[in-house]
C-alpha positions as CSV (number, residue, x, y, z in Angstrom):
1,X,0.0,0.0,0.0
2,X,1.0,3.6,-0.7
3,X,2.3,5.5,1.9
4,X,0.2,8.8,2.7
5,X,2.8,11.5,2.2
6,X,0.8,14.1,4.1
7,X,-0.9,11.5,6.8
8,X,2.5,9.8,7.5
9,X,3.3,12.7,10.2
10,X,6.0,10.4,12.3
11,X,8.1,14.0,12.6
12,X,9.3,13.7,16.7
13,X,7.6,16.7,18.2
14,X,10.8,18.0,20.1
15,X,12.6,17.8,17.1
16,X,10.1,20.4,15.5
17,X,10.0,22.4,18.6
18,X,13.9,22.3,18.3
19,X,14.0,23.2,14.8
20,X,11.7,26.7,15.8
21,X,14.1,27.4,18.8
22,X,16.8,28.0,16.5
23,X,15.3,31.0,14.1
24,X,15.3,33.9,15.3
25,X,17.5,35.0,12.4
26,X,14.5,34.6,10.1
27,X,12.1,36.9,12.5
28,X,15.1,39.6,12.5
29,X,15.6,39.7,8.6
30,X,12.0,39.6,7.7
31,X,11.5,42.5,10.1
32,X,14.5,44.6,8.5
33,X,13.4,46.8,5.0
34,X,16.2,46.4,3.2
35,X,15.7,42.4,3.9
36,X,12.5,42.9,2.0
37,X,13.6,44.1,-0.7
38,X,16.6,41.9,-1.1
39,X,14.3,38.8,-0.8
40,X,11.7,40.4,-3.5
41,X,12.4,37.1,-5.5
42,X,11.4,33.9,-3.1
43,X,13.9,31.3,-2.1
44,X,12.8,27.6,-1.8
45,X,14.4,24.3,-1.2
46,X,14.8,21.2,-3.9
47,X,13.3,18.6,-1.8
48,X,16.2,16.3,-2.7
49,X,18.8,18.1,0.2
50,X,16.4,16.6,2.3
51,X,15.6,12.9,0.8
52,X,16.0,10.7,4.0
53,X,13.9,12.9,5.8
54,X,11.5,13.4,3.0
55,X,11.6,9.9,2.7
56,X,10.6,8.7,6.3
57,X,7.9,11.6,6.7
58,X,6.9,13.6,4.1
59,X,4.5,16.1,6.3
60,X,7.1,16.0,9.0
61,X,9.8,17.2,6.6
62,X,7.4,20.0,5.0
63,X,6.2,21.0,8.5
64,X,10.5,21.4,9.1
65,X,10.9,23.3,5.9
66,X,8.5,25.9,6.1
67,X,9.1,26.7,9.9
68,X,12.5,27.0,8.9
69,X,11.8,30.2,6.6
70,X,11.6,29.1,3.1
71,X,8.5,30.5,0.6
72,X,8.8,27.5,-1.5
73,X,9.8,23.6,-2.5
74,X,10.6,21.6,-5.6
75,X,9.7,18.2,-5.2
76,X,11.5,15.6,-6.6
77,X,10.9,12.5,-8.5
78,X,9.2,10.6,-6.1
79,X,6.4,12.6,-5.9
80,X,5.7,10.6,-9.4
81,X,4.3,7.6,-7.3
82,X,1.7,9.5,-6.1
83,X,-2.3,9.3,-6.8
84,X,-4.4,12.5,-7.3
85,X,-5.8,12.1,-3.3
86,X,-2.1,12.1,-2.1
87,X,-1.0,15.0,-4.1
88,X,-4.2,17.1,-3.0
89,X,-3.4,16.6,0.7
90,X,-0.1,17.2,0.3
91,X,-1.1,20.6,-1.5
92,X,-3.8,21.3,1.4
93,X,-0.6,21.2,3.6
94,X,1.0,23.9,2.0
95,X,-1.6,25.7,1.6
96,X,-1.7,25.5,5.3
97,X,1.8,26.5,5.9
98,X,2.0,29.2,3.1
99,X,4.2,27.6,1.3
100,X,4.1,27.2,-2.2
101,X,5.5,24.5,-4.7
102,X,7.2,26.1,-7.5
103,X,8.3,23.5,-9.9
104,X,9.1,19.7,-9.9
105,X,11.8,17.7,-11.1
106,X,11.3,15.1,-13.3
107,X,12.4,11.7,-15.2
108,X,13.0,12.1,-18.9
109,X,10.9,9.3,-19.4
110,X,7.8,11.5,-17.6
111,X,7.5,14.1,-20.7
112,X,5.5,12.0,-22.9
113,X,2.2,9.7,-23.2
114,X,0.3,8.4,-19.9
115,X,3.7,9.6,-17.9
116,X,3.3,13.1,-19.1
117,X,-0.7,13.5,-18.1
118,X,-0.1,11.9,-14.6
119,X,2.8,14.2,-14.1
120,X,0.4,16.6,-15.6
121,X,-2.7,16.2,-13.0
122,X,0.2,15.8,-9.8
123,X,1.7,19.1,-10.7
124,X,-2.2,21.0,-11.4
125,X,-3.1,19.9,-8.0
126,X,0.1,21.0,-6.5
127,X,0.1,24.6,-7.7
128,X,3.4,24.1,-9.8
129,X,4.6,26.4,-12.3
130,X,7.7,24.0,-14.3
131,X,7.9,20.7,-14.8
132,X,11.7,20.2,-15.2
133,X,13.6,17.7,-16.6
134,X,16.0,16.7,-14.4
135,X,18.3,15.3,-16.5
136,X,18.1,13.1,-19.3
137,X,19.8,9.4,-20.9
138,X,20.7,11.8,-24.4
139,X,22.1,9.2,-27.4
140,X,25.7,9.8,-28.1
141,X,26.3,13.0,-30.4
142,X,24.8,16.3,-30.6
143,X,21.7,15.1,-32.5
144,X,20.8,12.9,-29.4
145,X,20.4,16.3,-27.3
146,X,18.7,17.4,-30.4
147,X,15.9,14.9,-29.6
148,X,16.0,16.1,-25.9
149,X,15.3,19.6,-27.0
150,X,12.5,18.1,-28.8
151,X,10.8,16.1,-26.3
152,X,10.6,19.1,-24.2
153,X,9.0,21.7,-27.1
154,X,6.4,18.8,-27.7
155,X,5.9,18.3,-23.8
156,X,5.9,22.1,-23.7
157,X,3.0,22.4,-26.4
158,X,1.2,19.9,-24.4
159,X,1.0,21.5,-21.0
160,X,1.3,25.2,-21.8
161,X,-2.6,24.9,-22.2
162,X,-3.1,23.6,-19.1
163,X,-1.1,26.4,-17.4
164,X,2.0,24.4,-17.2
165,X,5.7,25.2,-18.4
166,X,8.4,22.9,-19.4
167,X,12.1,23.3,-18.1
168,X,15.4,21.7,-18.0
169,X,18.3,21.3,-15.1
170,X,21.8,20.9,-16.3
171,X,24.6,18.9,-14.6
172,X,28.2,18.1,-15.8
173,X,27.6,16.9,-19.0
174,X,25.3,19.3,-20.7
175,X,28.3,22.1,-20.3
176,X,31.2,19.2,-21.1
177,X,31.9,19.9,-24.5
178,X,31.3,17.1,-27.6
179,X,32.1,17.2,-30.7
180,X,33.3,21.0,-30.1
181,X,30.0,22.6,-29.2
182,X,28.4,22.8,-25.4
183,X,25.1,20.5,-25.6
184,X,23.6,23.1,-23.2
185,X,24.0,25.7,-26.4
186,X,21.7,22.6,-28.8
187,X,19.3,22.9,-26.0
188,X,19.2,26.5,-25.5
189,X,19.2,27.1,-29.2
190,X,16.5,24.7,-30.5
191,X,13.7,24.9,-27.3
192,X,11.0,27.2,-27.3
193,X,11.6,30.5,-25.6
194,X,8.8,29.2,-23.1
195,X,10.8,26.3,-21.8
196,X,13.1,27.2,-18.8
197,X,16.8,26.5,-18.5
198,X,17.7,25.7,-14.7
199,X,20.5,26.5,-14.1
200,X,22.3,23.8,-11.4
201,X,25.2,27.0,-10.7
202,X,27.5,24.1,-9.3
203,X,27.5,21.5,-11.9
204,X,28.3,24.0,-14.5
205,X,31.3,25.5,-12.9
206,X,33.0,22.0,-12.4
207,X,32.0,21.4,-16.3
208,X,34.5,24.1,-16.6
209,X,31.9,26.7,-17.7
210,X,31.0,30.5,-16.5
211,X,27.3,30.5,-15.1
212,X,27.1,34.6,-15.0
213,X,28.2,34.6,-18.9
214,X,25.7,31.9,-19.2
215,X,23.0,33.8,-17.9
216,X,24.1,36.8,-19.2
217,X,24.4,35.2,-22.9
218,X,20.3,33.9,-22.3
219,X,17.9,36.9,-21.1
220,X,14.8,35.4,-20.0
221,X,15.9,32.2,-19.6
222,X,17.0,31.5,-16.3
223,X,13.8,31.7,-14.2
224,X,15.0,29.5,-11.3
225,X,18.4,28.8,-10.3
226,X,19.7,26.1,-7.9
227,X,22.1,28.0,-5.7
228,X,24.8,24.9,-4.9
229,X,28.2,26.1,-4.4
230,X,30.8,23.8,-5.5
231,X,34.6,23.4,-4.3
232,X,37.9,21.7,-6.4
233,X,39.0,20.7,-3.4
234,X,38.7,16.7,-3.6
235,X,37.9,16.1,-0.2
236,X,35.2,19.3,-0.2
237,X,33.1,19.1,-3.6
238,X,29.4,19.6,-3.4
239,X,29.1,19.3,0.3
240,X,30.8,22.8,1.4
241,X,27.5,25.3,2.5
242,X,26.2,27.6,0.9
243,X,29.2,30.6,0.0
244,X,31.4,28.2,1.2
245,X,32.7,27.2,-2.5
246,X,33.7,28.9,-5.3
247,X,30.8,30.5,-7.0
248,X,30.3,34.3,-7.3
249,X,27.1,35.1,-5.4
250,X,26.7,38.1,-5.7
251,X,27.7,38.0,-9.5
252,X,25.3,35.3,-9.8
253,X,22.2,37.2,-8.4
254,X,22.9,40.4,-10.6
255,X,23.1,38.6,-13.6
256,X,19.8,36.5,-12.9
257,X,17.8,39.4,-11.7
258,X,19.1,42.0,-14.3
259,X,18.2,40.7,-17.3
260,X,18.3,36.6,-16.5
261,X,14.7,36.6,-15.9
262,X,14.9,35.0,-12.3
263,X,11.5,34.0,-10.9
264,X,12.9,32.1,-7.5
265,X,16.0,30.6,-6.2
266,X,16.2,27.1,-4.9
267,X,19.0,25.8,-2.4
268,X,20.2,22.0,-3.1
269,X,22.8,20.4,-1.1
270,X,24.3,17.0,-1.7
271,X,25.1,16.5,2.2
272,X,27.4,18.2,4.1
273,X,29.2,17.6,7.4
274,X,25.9,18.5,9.0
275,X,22.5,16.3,9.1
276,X,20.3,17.3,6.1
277,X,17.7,19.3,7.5
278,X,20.4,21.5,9.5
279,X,22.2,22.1,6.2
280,X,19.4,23.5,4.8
281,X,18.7,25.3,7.4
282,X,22.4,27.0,7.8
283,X,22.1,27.1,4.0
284,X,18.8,29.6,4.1
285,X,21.2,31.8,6.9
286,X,23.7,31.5,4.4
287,X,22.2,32.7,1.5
288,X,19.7,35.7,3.7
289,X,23.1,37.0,4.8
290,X,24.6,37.1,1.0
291,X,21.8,38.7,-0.1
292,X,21.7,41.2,2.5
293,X,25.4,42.5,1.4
């Protein structure tokens, strides 16, 4: 049987309570002006920095998220599994907790047939805005990311009418050049205009590749960003904090909201030296602070 993942509330109550105790941070900047201005574009959290919790209790890890001071989520492609009663509880939670979900990632195989119009009806209920490719199995060769970049306009002409929007995250590969040419540029280049490039800032700066030229080189492209630092150091990688790496923050925001087309920020951790739902939380510190200097 299917777990309920709103009804499956197995969250330890003085865990929650401890979770509260430790945000005062978040009453202070929401109370400062120039705080409000600086977080005019929402910040929320890819669901997948918080798998094992998300995993064990779905409401619980919500409940966790929200208190902590994020606007928003992206779920992750679990939420697949779910029927249309699950996914409307689930949205009645956030409803409850003001919290919206902004977009979803998604399998390749989920943009096309019975796949696409479940994914469809999950994301309708939940209040999304993108369904995003997370990644995808392209053949070898630039025509095989050719036939990515058309599997999304076709999704994207299926589920604009229903107030949906296509999208697509990058990692390593799609800024790792082959046969001379970036298959991020095949992607850019031959998708609609209406179908969102994500851009994963950590993945594309170990590819080798400049996100702020990226951004800068696409206006109106980059409407969500998944702000995960990244670090050459071999022992470090993807599990240094937030503006703990080497990405250009502050480059990175100007960029996106000058001309990039940012609608929200997302934070995704791999894991860090801290347990999950502590990184994010030092995470959303992390990134209020950045954006307040």
């Amino acid at each position: 049987m299917t777990t309920n993942p709103v009804k499956n509330n197995l969250w330890p109550r003085r865990a929650f309570l401890a979770m509260g105790a430790t945000l005062p941070w978040a009453l202070h900047f929401s109370q400062s002006p120039s705080a409000a201005a600086a977080n005019a574009i929402p910040v929320g959290l890819e669901m997948y920095s918080v798998r094992d919790a998300l995993g064990k209790d779905p409401a619980g890890t919500v409940r966790a998220v929200a208190a902590m001071g994020y606007e928003g989520l992206e779920f992750y492609a679990p939420y697949f599994a779910w029927s249309e009663a699950q996914a409307k509880d689930m949205r009645k939670l956030l409803d409850e907790l003001k919290i919206r979900c902004f977009s979803t990632h998604n399998d390749d195989g989920y943009f096309s047939g019975d796949k696409l119009r479940h994914a469809q009806e999950l994301n309708l209920i939940l209040g999304s805005k993108y369904m995003v490719m997370a990644s995808s199995h392209a053949k070898p060769g630039l025509d095989g990311w050719r036939e990515v970049a058309d599997t999304l306009n076709q999704a994207a002409e299926k589920l604009e009418p229903h107030g949906l929007k296509a999208g697509y995250h990058n990692h390593q590969p799609e800024f790792t050049l082959t046969d001379g040419t970036r298959p991020m540029e095949i992607l850019a280049k031959t998708t609609k205009p209406s179908v969102m490039l994500q851009l994963d800032v950590g993945t594309c700066i170990e590819a080798g590749a400049d996100p702020v030229a990226w951004i800068k080189a696409h206006p109106g492209r980059i409407r969500s960003m998944h702000c995960k630092d990244w670090s050459p150091e071999a022992a470090k990688k993807y599990s240094v904090l937030f503006g703990e790496g080497v990405a250009d923050w502050k480059a990175l925001f100007q960029a996106a909201e000058n001309g990039g087309g940012i609608e929200y920020y997302l934070m995704e951790q791999e894991g860090s030296r801290f347990p999950e739902l502590e990184t994010a939380q030092k995470c959303l510190q992390r990134f209020r602070a950045a954006r307040q200097g």
